[in-house]
C-alpha positions as CSV (number, residue, x, y, z in Angstrom):
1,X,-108.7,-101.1,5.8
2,X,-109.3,-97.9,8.1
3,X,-111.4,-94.8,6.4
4,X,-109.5,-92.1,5.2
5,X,-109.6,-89.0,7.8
6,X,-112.6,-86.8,7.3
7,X,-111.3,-83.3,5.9
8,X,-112.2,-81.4,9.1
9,X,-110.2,-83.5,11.2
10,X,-107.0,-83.4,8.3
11,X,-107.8,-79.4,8.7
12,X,-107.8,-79.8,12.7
13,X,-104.7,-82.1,12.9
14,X,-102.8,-79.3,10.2
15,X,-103.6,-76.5,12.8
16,X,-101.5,-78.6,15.6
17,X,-97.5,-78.1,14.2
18,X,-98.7,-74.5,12.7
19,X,-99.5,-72.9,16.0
20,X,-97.6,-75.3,18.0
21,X,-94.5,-73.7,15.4
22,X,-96.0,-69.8,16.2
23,X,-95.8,-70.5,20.0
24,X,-92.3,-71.9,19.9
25,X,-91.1,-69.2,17.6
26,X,-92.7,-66.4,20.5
27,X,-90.4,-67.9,23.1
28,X,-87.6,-67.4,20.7
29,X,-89.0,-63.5,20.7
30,X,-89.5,-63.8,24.6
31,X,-85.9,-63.3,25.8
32,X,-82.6,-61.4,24.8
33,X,-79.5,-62.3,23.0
34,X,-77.4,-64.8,25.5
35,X,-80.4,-65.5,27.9
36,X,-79.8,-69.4,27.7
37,X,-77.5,-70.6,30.2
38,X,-73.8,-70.7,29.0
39,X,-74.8,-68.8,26.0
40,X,-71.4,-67.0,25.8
41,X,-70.0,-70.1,25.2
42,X,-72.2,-71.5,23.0
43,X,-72.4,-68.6,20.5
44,X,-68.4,-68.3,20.7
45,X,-68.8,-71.9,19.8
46,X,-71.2,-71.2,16.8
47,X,-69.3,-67.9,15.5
48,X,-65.7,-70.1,15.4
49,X,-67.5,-73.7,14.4
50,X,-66.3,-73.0,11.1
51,X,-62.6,-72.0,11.4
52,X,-61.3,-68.5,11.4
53,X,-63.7,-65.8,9.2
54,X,-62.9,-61.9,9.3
55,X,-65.1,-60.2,11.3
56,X,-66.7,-63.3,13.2
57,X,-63.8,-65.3,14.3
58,X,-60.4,-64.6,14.1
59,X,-57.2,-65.7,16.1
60,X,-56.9,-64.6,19.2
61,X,-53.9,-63.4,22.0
62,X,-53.0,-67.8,22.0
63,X,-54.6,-70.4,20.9
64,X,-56.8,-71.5,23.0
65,X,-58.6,-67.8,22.5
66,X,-60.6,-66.6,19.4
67,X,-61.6,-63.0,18.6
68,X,-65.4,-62.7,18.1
69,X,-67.9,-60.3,18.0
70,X,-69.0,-58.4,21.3
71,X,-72.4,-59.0,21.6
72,X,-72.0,-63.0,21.4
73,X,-70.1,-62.8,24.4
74,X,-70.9,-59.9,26.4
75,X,-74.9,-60.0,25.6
76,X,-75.8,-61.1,29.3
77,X,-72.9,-59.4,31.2
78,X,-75.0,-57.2,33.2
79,X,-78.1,-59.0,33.9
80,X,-77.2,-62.7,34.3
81,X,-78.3,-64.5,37.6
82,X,-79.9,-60.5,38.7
83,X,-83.3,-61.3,38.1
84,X,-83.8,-58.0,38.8
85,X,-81.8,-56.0,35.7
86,X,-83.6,-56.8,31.9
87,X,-82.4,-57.7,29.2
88,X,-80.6,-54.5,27.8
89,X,-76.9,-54.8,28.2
90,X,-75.0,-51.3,26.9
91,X,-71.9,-53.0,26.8
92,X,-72.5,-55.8,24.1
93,X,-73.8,-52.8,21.8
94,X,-70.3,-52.6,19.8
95,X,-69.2,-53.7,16.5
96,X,-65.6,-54.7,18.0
97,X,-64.3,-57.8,18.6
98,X,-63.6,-59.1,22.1
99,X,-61.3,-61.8,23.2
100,X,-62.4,-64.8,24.9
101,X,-61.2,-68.6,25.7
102,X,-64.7,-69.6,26.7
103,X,-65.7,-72.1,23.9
104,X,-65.7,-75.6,21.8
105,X,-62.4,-74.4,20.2
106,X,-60.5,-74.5,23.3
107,X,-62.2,-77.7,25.7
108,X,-63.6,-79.4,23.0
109,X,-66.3,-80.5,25.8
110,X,-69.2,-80.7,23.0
111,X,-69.7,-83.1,20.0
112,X,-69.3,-80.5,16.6
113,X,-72.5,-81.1,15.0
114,X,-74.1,-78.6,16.7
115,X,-71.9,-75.6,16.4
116,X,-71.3,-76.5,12.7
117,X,-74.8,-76.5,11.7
118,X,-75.5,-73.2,13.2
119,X,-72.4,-71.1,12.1
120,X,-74.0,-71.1,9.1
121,X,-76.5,-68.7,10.6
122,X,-73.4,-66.4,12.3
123,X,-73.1,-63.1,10.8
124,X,-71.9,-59.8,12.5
125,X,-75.5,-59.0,13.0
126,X,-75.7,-61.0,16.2
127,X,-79.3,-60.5,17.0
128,X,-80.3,-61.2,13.8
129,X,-78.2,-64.4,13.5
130,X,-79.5,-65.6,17.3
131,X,-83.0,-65.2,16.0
132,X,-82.6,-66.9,13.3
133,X,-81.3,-69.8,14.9
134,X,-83.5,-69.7,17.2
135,X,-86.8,-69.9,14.8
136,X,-84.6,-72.6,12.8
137,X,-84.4,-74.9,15.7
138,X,-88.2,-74.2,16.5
139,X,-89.1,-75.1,12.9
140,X,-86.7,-78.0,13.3
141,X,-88.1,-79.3,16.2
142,X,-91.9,-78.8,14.5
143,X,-90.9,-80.6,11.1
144,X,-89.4,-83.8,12.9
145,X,-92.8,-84.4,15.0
146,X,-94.7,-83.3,11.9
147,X,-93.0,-86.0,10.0
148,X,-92.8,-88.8,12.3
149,X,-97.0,-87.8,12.6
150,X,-97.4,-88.5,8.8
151,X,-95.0,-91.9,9.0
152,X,-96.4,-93.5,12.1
153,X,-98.9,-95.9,12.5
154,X,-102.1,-94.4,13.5
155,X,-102.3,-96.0,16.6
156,X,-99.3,-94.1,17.7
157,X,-100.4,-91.0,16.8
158,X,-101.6,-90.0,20.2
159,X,-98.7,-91.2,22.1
160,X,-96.7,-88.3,20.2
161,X,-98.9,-85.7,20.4
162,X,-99.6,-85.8,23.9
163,X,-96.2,-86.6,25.2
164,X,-94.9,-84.2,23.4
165,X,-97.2,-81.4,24.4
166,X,-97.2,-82.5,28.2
167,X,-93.7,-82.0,28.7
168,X,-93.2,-79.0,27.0
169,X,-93.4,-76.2,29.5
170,X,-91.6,-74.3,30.3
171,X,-88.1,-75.6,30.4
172,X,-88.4,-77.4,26.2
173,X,-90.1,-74.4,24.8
174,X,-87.4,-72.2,26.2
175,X,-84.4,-74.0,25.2
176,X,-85.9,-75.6,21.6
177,X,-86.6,-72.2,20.7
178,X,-82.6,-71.1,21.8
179,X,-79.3,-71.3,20.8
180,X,-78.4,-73.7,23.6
181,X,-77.2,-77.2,22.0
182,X,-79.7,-78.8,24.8
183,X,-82.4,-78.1,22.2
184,X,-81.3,-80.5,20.4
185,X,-81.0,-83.3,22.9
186,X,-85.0,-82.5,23.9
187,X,-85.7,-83.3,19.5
188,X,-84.1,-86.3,20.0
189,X,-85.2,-87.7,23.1
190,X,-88.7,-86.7,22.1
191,X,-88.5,-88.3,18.7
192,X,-85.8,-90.8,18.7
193,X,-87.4,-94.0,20.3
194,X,-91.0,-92.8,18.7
195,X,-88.7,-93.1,14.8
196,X,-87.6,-96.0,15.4
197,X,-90.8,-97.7,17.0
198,X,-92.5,-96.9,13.9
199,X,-89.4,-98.7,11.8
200,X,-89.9,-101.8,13.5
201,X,-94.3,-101.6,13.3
202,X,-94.8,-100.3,10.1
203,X,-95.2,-103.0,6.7
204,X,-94.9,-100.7,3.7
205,X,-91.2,-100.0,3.0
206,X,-91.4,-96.4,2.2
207,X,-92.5,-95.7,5.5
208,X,-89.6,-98.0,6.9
209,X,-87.5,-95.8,5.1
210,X,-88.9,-92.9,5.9
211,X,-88.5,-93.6,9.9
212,X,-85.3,-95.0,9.4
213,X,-84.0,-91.4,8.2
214,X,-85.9,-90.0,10.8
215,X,-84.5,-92.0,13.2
216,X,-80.6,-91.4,11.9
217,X,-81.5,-87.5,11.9
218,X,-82.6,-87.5,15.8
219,X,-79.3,-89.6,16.7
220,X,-77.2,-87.1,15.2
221,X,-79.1,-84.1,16.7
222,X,-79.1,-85.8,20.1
223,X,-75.7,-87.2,19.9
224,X,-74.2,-84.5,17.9
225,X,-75.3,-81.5,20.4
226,X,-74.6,-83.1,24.0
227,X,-72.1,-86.0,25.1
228,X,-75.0,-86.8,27.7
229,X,-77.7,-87.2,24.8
230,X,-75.7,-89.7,22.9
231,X,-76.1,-91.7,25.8
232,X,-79.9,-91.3,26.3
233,X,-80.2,-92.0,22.4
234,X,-78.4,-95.5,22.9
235,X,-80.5,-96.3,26.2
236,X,-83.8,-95.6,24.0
237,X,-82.9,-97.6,20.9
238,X,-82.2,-100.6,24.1
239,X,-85.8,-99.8,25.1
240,X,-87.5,-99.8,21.5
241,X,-85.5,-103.0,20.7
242,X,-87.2,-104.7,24.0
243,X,-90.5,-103.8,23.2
244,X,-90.6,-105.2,20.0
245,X,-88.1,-108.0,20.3
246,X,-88.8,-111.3,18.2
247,X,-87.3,-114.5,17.1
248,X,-87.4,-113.8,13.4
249,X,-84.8,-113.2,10.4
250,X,-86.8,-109.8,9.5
251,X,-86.3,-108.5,13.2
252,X,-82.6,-109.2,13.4
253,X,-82.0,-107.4,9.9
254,X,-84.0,-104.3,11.4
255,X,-81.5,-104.3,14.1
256,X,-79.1,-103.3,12.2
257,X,-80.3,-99.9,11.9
258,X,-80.0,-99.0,15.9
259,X,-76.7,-100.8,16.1
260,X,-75.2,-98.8,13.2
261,X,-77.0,-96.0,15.6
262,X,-75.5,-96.8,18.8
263,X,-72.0,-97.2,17.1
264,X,-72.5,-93.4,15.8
265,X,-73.3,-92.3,19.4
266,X,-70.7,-93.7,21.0
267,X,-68.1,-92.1,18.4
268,X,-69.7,-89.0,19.2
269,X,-69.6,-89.5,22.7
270,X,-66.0,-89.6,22.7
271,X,-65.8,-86.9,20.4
272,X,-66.1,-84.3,23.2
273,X,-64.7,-83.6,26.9
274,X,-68.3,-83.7,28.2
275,X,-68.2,-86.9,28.7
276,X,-64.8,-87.3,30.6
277,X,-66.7,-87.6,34.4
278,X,-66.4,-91.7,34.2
279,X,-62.7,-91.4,34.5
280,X,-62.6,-88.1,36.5
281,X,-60.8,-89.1,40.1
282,X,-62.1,-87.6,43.1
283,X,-61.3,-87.6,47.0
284,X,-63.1,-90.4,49.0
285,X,-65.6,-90.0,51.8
286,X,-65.8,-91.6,54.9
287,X,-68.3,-93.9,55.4
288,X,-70.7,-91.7,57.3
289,X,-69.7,-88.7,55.3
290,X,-71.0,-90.9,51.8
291,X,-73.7,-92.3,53.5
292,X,-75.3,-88.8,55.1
293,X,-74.8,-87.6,51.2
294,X,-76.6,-90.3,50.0
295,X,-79.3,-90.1,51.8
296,X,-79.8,-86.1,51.6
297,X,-79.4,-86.5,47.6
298,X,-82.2,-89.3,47.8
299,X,-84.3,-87.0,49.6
300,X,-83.9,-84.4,47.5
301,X,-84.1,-85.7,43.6
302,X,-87.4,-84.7,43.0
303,X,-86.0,-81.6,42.5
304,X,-84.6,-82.7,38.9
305,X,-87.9,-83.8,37.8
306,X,-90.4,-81.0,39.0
307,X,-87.5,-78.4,38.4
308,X,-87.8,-79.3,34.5
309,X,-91.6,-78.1,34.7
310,X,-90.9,-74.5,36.2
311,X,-89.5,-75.2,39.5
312,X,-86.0,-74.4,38.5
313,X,-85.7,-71.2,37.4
314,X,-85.0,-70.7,33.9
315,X,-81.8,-68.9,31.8
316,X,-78.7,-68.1,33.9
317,X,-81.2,-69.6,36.7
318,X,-82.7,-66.5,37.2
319,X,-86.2,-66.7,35.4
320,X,-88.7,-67.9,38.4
321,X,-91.7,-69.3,37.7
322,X,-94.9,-68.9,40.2
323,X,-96.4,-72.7,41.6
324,X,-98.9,-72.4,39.0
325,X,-96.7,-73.1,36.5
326,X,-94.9,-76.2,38.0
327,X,-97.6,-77.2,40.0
328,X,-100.2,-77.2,36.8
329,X,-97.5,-79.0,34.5
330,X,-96.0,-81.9,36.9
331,X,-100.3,-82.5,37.6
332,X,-100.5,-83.3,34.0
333,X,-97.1,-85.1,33.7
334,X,-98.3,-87.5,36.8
335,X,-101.6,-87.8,35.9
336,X,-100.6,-89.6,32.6
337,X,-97.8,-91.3,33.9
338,X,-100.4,-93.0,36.4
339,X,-102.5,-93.3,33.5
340,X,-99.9,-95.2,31.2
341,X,-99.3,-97.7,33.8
342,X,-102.3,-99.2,34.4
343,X,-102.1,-100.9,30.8
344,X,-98.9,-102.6,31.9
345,X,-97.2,-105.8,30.1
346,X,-94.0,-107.4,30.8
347,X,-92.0,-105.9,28.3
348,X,-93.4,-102.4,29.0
349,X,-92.6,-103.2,32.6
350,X,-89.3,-103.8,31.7
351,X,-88.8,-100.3,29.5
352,X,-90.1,-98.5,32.3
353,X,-88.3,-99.7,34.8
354,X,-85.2,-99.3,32.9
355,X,-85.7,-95.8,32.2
356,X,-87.3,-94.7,35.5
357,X,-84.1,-96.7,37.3
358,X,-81.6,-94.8,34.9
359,X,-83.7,-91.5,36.0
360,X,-82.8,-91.9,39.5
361,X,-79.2,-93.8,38.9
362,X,-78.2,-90.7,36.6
363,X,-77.7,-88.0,38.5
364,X,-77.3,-89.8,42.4
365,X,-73.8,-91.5,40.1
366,X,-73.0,-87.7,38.8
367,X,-73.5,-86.4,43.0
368,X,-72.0,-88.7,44.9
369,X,-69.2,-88.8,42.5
370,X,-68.7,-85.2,42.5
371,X,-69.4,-85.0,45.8
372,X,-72.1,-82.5,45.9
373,X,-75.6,-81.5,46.7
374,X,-79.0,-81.4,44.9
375,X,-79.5,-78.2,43.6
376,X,-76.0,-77.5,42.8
377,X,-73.9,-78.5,39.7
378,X,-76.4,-80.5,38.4
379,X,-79.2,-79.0,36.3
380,X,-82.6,-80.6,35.4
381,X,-81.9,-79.8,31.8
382,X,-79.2,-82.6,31.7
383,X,-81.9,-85.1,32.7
384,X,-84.5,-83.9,31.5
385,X,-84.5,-86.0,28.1
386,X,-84.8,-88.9,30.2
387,X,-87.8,-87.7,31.9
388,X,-89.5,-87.2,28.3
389,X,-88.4,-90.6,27.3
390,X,-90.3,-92.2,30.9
391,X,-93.5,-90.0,30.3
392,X,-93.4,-91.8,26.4
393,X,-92.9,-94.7,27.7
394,X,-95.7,-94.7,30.2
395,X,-97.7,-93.7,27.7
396,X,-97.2,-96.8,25.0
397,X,-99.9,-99.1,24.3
398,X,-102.7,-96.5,24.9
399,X,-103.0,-97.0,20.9
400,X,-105.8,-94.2,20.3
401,X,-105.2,-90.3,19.4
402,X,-107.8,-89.9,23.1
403,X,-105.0,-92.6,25.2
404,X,-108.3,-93.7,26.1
405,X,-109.2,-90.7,28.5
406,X,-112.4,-89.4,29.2
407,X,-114.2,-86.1,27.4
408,X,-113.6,-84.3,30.8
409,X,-110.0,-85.8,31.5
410,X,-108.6,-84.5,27.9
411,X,-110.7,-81.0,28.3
412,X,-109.2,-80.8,32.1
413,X,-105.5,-81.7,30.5
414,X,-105.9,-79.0,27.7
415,X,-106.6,-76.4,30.2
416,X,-104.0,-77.0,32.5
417,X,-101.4,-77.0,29.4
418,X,-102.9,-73.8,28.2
419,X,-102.6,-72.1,32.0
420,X,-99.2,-73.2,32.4
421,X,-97.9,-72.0,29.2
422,X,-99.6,-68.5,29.4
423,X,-98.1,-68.2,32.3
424,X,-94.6,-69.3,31.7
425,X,-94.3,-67.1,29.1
426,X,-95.7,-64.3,30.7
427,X,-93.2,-64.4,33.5
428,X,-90.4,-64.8,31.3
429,X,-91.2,-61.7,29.2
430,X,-91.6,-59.9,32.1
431,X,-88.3,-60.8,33.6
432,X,-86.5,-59.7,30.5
433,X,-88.2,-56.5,29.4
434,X,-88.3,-55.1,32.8
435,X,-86.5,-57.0,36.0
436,X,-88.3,-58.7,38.0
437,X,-88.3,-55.6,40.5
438,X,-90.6,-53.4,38.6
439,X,-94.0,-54.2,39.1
440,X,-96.8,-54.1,36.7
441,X,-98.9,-56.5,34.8
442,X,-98.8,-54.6,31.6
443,X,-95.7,-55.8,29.6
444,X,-96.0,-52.6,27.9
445,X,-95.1,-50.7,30.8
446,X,-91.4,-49.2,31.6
447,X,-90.1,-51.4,29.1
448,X,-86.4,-51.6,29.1
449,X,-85.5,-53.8,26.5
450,X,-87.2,-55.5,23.4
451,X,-86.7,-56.4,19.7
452,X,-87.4,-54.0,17.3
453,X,-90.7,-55.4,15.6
454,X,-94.0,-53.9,15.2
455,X,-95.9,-56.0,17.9
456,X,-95.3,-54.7,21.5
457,X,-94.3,-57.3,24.2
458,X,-98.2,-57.2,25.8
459,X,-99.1,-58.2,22.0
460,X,-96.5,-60.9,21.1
461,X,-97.5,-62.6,24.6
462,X,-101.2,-62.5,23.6
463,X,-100.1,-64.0,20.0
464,X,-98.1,-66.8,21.8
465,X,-100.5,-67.8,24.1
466,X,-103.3,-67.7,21.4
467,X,-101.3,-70.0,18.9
468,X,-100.3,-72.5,22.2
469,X,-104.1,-72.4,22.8
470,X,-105.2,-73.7,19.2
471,X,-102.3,-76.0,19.1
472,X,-103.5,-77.6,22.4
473,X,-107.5,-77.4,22.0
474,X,-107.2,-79.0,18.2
475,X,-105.2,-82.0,20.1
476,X,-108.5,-82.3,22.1
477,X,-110.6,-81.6,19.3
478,X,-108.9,-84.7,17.6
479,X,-109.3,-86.5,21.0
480,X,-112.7,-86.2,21.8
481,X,-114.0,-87.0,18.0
482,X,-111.7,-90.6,18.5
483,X,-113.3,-91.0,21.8
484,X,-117.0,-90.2,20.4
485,X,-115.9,-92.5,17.0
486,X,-114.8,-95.2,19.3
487,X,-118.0,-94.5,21.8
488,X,-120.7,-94.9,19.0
489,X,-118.9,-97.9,17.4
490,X,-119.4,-99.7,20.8
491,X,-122.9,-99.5,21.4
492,X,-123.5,-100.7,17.6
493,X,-121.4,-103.6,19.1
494,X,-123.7,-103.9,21.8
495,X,-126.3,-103.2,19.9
496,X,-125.7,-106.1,17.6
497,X,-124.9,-108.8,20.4
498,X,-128.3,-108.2,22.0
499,X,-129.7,-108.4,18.8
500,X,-128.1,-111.5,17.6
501,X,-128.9,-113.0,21.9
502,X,-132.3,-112.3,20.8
503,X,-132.7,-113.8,18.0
C-alpha cells in the first residue's frame, strides 16, 4: 500500500486548480463582450436556446430571424478583424432589440447542449451574463480536471497535469474562459480519454463509477458543443479501448460504457448541420490542379499545429501574439512529445499513430475537399482537440507526477509556461483596451475600454500572471519532491544490493 501524501504536498497539489481557476477567470476579464470568433452567433444562439422570452428573444421579421438584445450582436461591430480599434463599441450600448438570422435557431449547424446550458445565464444585462458564462466555463473546465485528479490512479496524475498545462496557451485559456462552444470541445478532449482510462485501471468500484460519470459528462460537453468534437470524442474512446484491450469477461462489460458513448456522439453528430461537409458536392480539379494543392497544403500544415500555440492570431483573428509566445509554447509541446516517445510499446505505437495520422488526414480531407488553402477556412481551433489528445498520448506510460524529467528539465518547462502565458495575456489586454496602434507598455495608459471593477487592467494582468505562476511552480514543486522521493529510494536500492553482494 502507497503512504498517504504528506500535508505539504496535499496543501501544494490544492494550490494547482485554485490559481490555475484565478488565471482562467482573468482571461475571461481580458477581452470585451463578442471578442470570440463568431460570438454574434453564438450569443444569439444562447439568448434564443430556450425558446422565445420577452426582452431576450422574441420573434423576429420571419422565422428564420429572432429579436435579441443589441449588445449580443452588435458588441464587436466596430472593432472585429481592426486590431487597431479596442474593445468599446458605442453602438451595442442600447437596451433595444435588434434583428438578426445569424444563429442555431435558423442553420441548426451546432448540437443544442451548449446553447441550452448557457441561456440559463442570458439576461438583458449582457455583460453581466457573458461574464458569467465565461467564469462558469472556467470553473467548469477547473472542476472536471480537479475531479478526474482525485479519481485517477496516482500514476496518472502527472500525465494530466502536465498535458493539460502545456497546451494551454494561449488559444485554450482564451476560448475555455469564453462564450465560444469550442470551450467545450478543449474539456473534453482534454479529459475524455484521461476519464475513461482511469475506468478501465482503477479496482475499487466507486472510483469506476466516479470516472464513468466523468467520462459521460466530457462526451456530452464535447459532443454536445461542436459536431467536430463528437467525432474526436469517438476516435479517443477507439484509442483508450486499444491501450487497454484484453481477452477477459470484465473488459468486454467495461466496454459497454464507451459504446453507449460513441452511440451518444454520433446522435449528436447528426443533430447539427456542422457536420454536413461528408456529403457536401464540390467541383473537381484536374489532375495537376489537385495535385499542386496537395502538395502546397502538405507544406503548409504546420500552420494548424503552431497556430494553436499563438501563431494564429486570436478572437475575430485579430489578436497577434509576438514569437515568444508561440515559439516558447510549441518548445515545450515538442519537447514532451519527443519525450513521451521514447517509452514506446506497440499499443502506444498504435494510439499515436492513429491520432497523429487523423492530425494530418483531418484537415488535408476538409482542404482538398473544399478546395482551398492553408490559412484560409480552416482554423486551428477545429483541430486543435486533436493536437491535445496526441500531446496526452505521447505522454502515457511516463507513470510519475515528474514524467521522469530531470530537476532542471521541469524547472526549464515551468518557466517557459510562465513566460508564454504572461505574455499572451499581456498582448491580449493590450489589444482590447487600447488597439494595437497605441503604443505603451502601461495597460493603464489611454485606456479605451474596460470592465467596471476596482482593479485596473495593469493590476488584473499582474493578478493573472501571479495565479498562472503558482499554478505552474506548485506542479514543479510536486515534481521535483517525486523525482527527489524516487532519487533517494534508489540509492537505498543500491545501497542494499551492494550490501547484500558483500555479504
Amino acid at each position: 500500500m502507497r503512504p498517504a501524501w504528506r500535508p505539504w504536498r496535499i496543501v501544494v497539489a490544492a494550490l494547482i486548480p485554485v490559481a490555475l481557476l484565478m488565471s482562467l477567470v482573468s482571461w475571461a476579464f481580458a477581452s470585451p463582450v463578442g471578442a470570440a470568433p463568431d460570438d454574434d452567433y453564438h450569443l444569439a444562439s444562447i439568448w434564443c436556446a430556450q425558446g422565445d422570452r420577452p426582452g431576450l428573444c422574441e420573434p423576429g421579421a420571419d422565422a428564420n430571424e429572432r429579436s435579441v438584445p443589441r449588445g449580443t450582436v452588435l458588441a464587436s461591430l466596430c472593432y472585429a478583424h481592426h486590431s487597431e480599434i479596442p474593445g468599446d463599441c458605442p453602438v451595442a450600448k442600447s437596451d433595444q432589440l435588434v434583428t438578426t438570422d445569424r444563429g442555431n435557431f435558423n442553420d441548426h449547424g451546432y448540437p443544442p447542449i451548449y446553447y441550452a446550458v448557457m441561456s440559463v445565464f442570458a439576461s438583458t444585462h449582457e455583460a453581466t451574463a457573458v461574464l458569467t458564462i465565461r467564469i462558469f466555463n472556467a470553473f467548469l473546465y477547473v472542476a472536471m480536471l480537479t475531479a478526474l485528479f482525485l479519481l485517477l490512479p496516482a500514476r496518472r496524475r502527472g500525465l494530466l497535469v502536465w498535458s493539460a498545462l502545456a497546451t494551454l496557451i494561449p488559444l485554450g485559456f482564451f476560448l475555455i474562459a469564453s462564450t465560444n462552444p469550442s470551450g467545450w470541445a478543449i474539456t473534453s478532449a482534454t479529459t475524455l480519454w484521461l476519464a475513461l482510462l482511469g475506468y478501465f485501471e482503477v479496482r475499487g468500484l466507486g472510483r469506476r463509477i466516479g470516472l464513468g460519470v466523468l467520462a459521460t459528462v466530457s462526451v456530452l460537453m464535447g459532443a454536445g458543443a461542436r459536431a467536430d468534437a463528437a467525432t474526436y470524442g469517438v476516435l479517443a474512446m477507439i484509442l483508450v479501448v486499444i491501450l487497454k484491450a484484453e481477452r477477459t469477461r470484465a473488459f468486454w462489460l467495461r466496454t459497454i460504457l464507451p459504446a453507449a458513448l460513441s452511440l451518444v456522439s454520433v446522435l449528436l453528430y447528426f443533430s447539427a448541420s456542422q457536420g454536413g461537409i461528408v456529403t457536401r458536392a464540390t467541383t473537381a480539379l484536374s489532375p495537376y490542379d489537385f495535385v499542386w494543392l496537395l502538395w502546397k497544403d502538405l507544406l503548409d500544415l504546420p500552420w494548424f499545429y503552431v497556430g494553436a500555440f499563438g501563431y494564429a492570431p486570436l478572437g475575430w483573428l485579430d489578436t497577434f501574439m509576438p514569437v515568444t509566445v508561440w515559439g516558447t509554447i510549441s518548445l515545450v509541446v515538442c519537447g514532451l512529445i519527443f519525450w513521451g516517445i521514447g517509452r514506446m510499446t506497440r499499443r502506444k505505437l498504435w494510439a499515436v499513430g492513429i491520432a497523429a495520422f487523423a492530425l494530418v488526414f483531418v484537415p488535408i480531407y476538409i482542404l482538398m475537399h473544399d478546395q482551398i488553402w492553408v490559412g484560409t477556412g480552416v482554423q486551428p481551433r477545429y483541430l486543435y482537440p486533436l493536437l491535445i489528445l496526441l500531446v496526452g498520448l505521447c505522454l502515457y506510460g511516463l507513470n510519475r507526477f515528474d514524467l521522469g524529467l530531470g530537476r532542471t528539465q521541469l524547472v526549464l518547462i515551468g518557466g517557459l509556461l510562465i513566460a508564454g502565458f504572461t505574455i499572451a495575456l499581456y498582448v491580449n489586454i493590450h489589444r482590447y483596451t487600447t488597439g494595437t496602434d497605441v503604443k505603451t507598455l502601461n495597460l493603464n495608459t489611454n485606456v479605451a475600454w474596460w470592465w467596471d471593477i476596482p482593479l485596473h487592467p495593469m493590476q488584473w494582468w499582474v493578478l493573472g500572471a501571479f495565479a498562472f505562476a503558482v499554478a505552474v511552480a506548485a506542479a514543479v514543486v510536486l515534481g521535483l519532491s517525486t523525482a527527489r522521493r524516487n532519487a533517494l529510494r534508489g540509492f537505498r536500492y543500491r545501497a542494499l544490493e551492494t550490501t547484500v553482494a558483500g555479504e
